[in-house]
Phi, psi and omega in degrees: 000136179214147166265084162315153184225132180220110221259121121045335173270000207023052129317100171271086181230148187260128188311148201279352163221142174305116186304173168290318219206111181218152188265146162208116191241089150312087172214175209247167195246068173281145188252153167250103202231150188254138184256139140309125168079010204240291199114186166275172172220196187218137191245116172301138184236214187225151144022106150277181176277130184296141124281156223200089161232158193226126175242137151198204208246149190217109175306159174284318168228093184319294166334347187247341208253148143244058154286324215286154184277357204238130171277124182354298207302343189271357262221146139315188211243333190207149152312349167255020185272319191307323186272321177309281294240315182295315183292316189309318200287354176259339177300302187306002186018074129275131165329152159245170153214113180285141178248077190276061171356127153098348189223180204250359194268126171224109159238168231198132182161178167250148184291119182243339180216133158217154169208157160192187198162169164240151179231156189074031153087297188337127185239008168276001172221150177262146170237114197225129168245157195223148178230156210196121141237139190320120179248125170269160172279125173211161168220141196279137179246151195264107182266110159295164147305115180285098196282142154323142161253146164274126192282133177259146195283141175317166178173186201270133191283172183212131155335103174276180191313157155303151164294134173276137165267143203197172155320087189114325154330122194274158183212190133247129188238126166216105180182172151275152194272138177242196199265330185207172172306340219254011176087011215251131167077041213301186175197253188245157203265129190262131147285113182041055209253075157311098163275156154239176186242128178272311199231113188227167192238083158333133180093285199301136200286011158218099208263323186290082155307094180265115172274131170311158188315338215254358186083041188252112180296168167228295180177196195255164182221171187272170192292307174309337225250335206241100188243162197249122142304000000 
């Protein structure tokens, strides 16, 4: 089992020791009320945002330790690439993604708490936590003073424009899913596939991260592979 990290750039490194222990916290914001003749009762609320926390251990010099849970090669050169590297992804408020090798847990959210420091006088381990919470997407819609409409003079009709794709974009997917942007780990072929899109890589030759409607990840697809719904 290894824990992946994955940066909005999609950069990927797996911590290099296994936490003991990690939380994933589901809860819905039911309320408590008192009824006359009745007593309480409970008013079912909707969906809180899920949250993902990990306390674990980050050697000062990894390159020295065989402990690690992680094969070197995949590993930063030091511990303090790891701690630059955490402060960026929560300064950059960008998506992130944890990944848990061996389990069903793939969650997707921004890094919001990172803290670490060391302890019992040991200056050979860095301690460190980090919390990854649920983002849903929303946007403020702008209400204007409601105008005359103007009548447009007839004219020769024109095509409209394509839909743009993007980040948060409903799509249709019919290609193959690979493992990363760069074409590494094709897999199964999506058909008329209502998708969104999570994650996108400028440039690259499968540029589309796609998630089922529910944020359920599936992979990255090629530009071609995606058409807006």
């Amino acid at each position: 089992m290894n824990f992946y990290l994955t940066d909005y750039k999609n950069r990927t490194w797996p911590l290099p020791l296994n936490p003991s222990e990690f939380k994933l916290t589901a809860e819905r914001d039911d309320k408590t009320v008192t009824v006359v003749r009745l007593g309480e009762i409970s008013t079912l609320g909707e969906d809180k945002l899920q949250s993902l926390e990990l306390k674990f251990t980050i050697p000062t010099d990894i390159r020295a330790e065989h402990y690690t849970s992680a094969p070197k090669k995949k590993l930063a050169k030091n511990g303090q690439s790891y701690l630059t590297w955490f402060n960026w992804i929560k300064n950059q408020r960008h998506l992130c993604r944890l990944v848990i090798s061996g389990t069903k847990v793939n969650f997707q959210g921004v890094l919001n708490t990172f803290e670490y420091g060391m302890e019992e006088g040991y200056a050979g381990d860095y301690i460190v936590t980090i919390k990854i919470a649920q983002y849903k997407p929303h946007r403020a819609i702008k209400v204007g003073a409601s105008k005359k409409k103007k009548t447009a003079k007839k004219g020769k009709q024109r095509s409209a424009p394509p839909k743009k794709v993007g980040r948060g974009s409903k799509v249709v997917v019919n290609g193959v899913l690979h493992r990363s942007s760069t074409g590494s780990g094709p897999g199964v072929t999506e058909r008329n596939a209502q998708r969104k899109i999570s994650l996108v890589v400028p440039g690259a030759k499968y540029p589309y991260h796609v998630t089922t409607l529910s944020g359920g990840a599936r992979g990255w697809v090629s530009a071609s592979a995606v058409k807006a719904v």
